[in-house]
matplotlib code that plots the C-alpha trace (Angstrom):
import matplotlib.pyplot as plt

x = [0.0, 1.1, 1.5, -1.0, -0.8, 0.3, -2.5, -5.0, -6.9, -5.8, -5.0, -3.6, -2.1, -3.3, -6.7, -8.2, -11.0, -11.8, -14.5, -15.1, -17.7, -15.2, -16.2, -13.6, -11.4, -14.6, -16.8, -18.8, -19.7, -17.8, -19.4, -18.3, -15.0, -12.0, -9.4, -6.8, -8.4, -9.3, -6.0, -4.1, -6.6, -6.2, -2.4, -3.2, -4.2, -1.6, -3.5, -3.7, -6.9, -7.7, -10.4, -12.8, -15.6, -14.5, -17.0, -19.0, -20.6, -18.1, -16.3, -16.0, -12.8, -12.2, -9.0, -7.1, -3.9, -3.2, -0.7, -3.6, -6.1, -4.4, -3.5, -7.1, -7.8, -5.7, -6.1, -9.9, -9.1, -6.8, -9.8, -12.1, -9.8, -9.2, -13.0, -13.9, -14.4, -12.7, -14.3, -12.0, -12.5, -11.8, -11.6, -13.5, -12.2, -13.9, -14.2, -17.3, -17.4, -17.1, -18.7, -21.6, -19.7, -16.9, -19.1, -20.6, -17.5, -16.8, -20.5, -19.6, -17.1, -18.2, -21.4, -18.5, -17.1, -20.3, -21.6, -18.0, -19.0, -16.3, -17.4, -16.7, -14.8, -16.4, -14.0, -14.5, -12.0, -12.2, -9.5, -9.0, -12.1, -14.2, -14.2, -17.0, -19.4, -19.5, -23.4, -22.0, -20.2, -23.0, -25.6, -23.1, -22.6, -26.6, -26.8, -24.2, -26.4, -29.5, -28.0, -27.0, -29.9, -30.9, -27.8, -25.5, -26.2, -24.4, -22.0, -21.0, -23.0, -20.8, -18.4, -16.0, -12.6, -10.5, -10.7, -12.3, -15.9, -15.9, -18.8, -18.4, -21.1, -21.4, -23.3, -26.6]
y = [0.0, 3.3, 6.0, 8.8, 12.2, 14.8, 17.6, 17.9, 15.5, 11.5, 9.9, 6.6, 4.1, 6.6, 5.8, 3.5, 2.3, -1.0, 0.4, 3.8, 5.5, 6.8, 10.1, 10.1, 13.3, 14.4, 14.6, 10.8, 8.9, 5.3, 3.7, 1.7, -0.1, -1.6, 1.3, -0.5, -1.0, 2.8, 3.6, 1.7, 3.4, 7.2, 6.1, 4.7, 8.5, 10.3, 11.4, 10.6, 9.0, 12.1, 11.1, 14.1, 12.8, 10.2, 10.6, 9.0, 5.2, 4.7, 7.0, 9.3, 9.3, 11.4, 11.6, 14.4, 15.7, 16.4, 19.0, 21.2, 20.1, 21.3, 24.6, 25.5, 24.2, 27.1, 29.4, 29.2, 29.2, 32.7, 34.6, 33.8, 34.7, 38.0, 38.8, 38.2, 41.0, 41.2, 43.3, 45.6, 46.6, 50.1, 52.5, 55.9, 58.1, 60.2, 61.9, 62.2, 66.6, 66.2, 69.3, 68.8, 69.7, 67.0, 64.8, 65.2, 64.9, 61.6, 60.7, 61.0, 58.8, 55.8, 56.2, 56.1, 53.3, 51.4, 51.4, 50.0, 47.2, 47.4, 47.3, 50.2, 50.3, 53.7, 54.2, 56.9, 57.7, 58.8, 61.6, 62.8, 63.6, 62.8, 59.5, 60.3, 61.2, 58.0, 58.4, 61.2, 58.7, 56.2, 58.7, 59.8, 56.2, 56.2, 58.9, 57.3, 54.0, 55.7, 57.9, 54.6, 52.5, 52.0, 51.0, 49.2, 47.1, 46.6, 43.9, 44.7, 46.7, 49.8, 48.0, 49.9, 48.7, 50.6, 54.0, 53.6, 52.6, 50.8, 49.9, 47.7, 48.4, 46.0, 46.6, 45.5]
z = [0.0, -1.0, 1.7, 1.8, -0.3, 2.2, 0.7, -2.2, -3.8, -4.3, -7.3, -9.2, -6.7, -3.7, -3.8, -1.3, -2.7, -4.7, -7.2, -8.5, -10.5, -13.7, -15.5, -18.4, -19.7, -21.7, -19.0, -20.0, -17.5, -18.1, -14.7, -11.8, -12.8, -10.9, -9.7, -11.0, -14.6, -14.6, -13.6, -16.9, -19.3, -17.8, -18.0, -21.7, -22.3, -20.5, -17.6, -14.0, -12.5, -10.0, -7.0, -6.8, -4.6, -1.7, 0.1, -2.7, -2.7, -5.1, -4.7, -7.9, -10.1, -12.8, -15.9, -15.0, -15.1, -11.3, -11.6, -13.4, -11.5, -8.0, -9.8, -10.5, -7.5, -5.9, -8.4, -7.1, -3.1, -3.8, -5.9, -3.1, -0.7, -2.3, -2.6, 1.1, 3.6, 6.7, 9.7, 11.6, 14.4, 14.7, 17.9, 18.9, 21.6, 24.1, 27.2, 29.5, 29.1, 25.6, 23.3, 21.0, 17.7, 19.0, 19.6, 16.5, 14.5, 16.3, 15.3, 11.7, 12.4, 13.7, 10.8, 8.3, 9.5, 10.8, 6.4, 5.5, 7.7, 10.6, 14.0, 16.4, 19.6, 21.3, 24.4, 27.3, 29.2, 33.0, 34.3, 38.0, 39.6, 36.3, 38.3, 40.6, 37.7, 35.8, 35.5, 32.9, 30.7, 31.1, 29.4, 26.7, 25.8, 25.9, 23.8, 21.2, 21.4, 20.8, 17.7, 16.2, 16.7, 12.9, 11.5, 14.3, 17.0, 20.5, 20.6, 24.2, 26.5, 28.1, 30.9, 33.2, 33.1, 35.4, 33.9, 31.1, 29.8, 26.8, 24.3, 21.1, 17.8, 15.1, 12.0, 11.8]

ax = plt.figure().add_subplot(projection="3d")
ax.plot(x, y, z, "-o")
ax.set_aspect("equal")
plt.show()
């Protein structure tokens, strides 16, 4: 027995199975036949009998050139690799006494980056005596929650961790 193929699909000797359902380098369905009599006639045309579906009953086994095969094979795993989205996470700064044109500015802000689809990290921070009044911070991160309401939900409800409150928004 030969040992196994480290990655990608199996083919000639490494196939386990007995029987397989052959689909020939045309794309014709030749039927259930013995590996090893599939293997000499994809060899009689210069190709390699390539296992596509194991988990099959047969399993189905196809005339391919494996080098080609594994290419497109990758050449399809990087183009949907380069079309999916990843979310950031991405971080908004404020203090409890902020003014209502900063605050508004930071609102633009975590809109902006709410439609690109990255979630928003909206931290307060706590200085001195600004300590005492944390009921302030709470109701700014109210107001932040309540002025994004229709396009983001909270991902993590407004914590205190030592001098700082955070909240976490992800689009809705």
């Amino acid at each position: 027995m030969a040992p196994p193929v480290k990655s990608g699909p199996r083919f000639d000797t490494f196939i386990q199975s007995e029987k397989v359902r052959v689909i020939d380098h045309e794309g014709e369905n030749l039927g259930v036949m013995y590996t090893r009599e599939a293997m000499e006639q994809a060899n009689g045309l210069g190709l390699n009998l390539v296992e596509v579906s194991p988990n099959a009953d047969p399993p189905v086994a196809k005339f391919l050139d494996v080098g080609k095969y594994r290419y497109e094979a990758q050449k399809k795993a990087n183009a949907a690799r380069k079309t999916q989205k990843t979310q950031d996470i991405k971080e908004i700064k404020m203090r409890p006494n902020i003014d209502t044109h900063d605050y508004d500015v930071k609102m633009r802000s975590v809109n902006k980056f709410i439609e690109q689809g990255d979630k928003v990290k909206v931290t307060l921070r706590f200085r001195g005596r600004e300590m005492a009044h944390q009921e302030l911070g709470m109701d700014l991160l109210k107001r932040v929650q309540d002025d994004v309401a229709e396009i983001a939900k909270i991902e993590a409800f407004p914590r205190l961790e030592g001098r700082q409150m955070l909240m976490v928004l992800a689009p809705k």
